[in-house]
C-alpha positions in Angstrom: 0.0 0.0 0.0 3.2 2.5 0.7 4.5 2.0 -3.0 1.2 3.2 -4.6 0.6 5.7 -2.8 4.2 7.1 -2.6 3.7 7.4 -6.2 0.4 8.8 -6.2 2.0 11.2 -4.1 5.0 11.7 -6.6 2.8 12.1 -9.6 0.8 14.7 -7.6 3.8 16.8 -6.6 5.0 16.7 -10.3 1.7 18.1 -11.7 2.4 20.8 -9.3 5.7 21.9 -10.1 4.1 21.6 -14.0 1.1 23.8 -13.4 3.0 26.1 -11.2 5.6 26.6 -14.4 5.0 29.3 -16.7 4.8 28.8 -20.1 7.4 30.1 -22.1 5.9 32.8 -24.3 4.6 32.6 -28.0 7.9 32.8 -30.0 8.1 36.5 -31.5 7.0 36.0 -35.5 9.8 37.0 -38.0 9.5 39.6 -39.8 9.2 39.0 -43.6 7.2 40.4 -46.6 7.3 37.4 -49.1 8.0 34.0 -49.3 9.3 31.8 -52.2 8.0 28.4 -52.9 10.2 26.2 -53.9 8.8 22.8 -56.1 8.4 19.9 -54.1 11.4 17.3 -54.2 10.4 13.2 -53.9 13.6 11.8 -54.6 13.2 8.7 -52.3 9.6 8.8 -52.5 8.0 7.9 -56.1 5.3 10.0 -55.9 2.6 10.0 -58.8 2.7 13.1 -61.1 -0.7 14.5 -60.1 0.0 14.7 -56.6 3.5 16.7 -57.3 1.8 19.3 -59.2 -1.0 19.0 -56.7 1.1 19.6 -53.5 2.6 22.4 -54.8 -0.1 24.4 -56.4 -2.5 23.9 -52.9 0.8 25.2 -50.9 0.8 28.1 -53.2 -2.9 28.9 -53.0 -3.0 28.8 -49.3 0.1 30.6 -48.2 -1.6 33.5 -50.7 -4.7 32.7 -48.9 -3.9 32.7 -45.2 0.4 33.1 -45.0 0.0 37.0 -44.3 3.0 37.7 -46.7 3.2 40.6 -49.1 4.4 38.5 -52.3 4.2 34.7 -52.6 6.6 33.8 -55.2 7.2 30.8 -57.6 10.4 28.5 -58.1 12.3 30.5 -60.5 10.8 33.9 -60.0 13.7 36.5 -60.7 11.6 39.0 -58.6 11.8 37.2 -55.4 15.6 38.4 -55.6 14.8 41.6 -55.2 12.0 41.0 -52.0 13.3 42.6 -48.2 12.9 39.7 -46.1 12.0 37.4 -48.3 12.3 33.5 -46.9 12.3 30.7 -49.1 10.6 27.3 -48.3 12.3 24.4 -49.0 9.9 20.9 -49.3 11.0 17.0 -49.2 8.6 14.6 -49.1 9.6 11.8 -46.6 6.3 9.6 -46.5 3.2 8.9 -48.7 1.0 5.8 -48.6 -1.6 6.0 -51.3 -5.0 4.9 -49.5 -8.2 4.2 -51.8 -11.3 6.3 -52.2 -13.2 3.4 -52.6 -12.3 2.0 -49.8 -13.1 5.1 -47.6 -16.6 4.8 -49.0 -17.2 1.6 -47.8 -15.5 2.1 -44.7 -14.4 4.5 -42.2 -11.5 2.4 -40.7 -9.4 1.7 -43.9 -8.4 3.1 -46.9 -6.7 6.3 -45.8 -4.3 8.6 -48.0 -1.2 10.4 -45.8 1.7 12.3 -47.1 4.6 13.4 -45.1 6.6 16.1 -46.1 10.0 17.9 -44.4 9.3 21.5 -44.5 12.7 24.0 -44.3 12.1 27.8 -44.0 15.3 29.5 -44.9 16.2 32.8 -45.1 17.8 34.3 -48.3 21.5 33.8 -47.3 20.6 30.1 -46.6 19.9 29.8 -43.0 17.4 27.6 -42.1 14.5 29.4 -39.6 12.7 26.7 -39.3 12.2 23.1 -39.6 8.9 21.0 -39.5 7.3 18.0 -40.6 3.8 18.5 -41.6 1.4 15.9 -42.8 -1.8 16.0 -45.2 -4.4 13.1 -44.8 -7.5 12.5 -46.1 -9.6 9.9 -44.2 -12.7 9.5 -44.4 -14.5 11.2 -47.7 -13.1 12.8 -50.3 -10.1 12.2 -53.2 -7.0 10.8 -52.5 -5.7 14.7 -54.0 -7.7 15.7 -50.8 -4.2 14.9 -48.6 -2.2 17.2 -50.5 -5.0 20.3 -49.7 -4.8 19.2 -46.0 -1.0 19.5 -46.0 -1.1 22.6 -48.0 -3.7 24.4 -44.9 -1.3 23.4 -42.5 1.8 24.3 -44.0 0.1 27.9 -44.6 -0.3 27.8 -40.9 2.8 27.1 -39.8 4.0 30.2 -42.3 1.4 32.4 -40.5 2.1 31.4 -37.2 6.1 31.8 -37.3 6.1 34.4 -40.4 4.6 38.1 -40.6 4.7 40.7 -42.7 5.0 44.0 -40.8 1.8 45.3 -43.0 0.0 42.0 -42.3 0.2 41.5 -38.5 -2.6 38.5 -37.6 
């Protein structure tokens, strides 16, 4: 009966010191005023050609959509040169598993589309900002293509949340 309740006691104590901890603040967003997509490497992963093109043009749409940047710039885009602040991000996918719509239809356990993809937010001279593995999924309804939207939403998020234009604050 001691051990258990030595524990209990433990666990107890512990929660304490974690509730009595601040949390560290919200990190301070970066100042930029464009970003520059660059296109979507899968050189480990054979990825099929509709989902490339997919991926990328979603993660365009959105971070125009939602990212809070003054310019969103394409791979190869001589302006983006010129653009104060600009940060470029840098995508490998690391994981896909094709699921089936089908599947999904029939079922709501099975069949599931995911994609994994290493995000890397670097400034223009190179240094990476920040890193982040995001994942798109589509589960239950909706096209296998549906994964690469979902990635795309939550990239755009991660861009707004750690990313701000200072015309644009969110």
């Amino acid at each position: 009966m001691k051990h258990p309740l030595k524990a209990i006691l433990w666990l107890a104590v512990v929660a304490v010191t974690f509730a009595a901890t601040p949390l560290s603040a919200q990190p301070v967003k970066a100042k930029v005023s464009a970003i520059q997509v660059e296109m979507i490497h899968s050189d480990e992963i054979k990825l099929p050609a509709e989902f490339q093109i997919s991926l990328y043009e979603n993660l365009v749409r959105q971070l125009e959509k939602q990212g809070g940047f003054e310019h969103v710039y394409r791979d190869g885009d001589r302006r983006a040169k010129d653009a104060a602040d600009l940060v470029v991000l840098h995508s490998t996918v690391r994981g896909f598993k094709a699921g089936s719509e089908r599947t999904r239809r029939v079922t709501t356990v099975a069949g599931a589309t995911s994609i994994t993809i290493h995000c890397e937010f670097k400034n223009a001279d190179g240094k990476v900002l920040l890193e982040k593995d995001v994942n798109g999924k589509v589960r239950f309804f909706g096209g296998n293509l549906r994964a690469t939207y979902d990635f795309a939403k939550k990239t755009a998020r991660v861009a707004h949340d750690n990313f701000s234009s200072s015309e644009h604050k969110s």
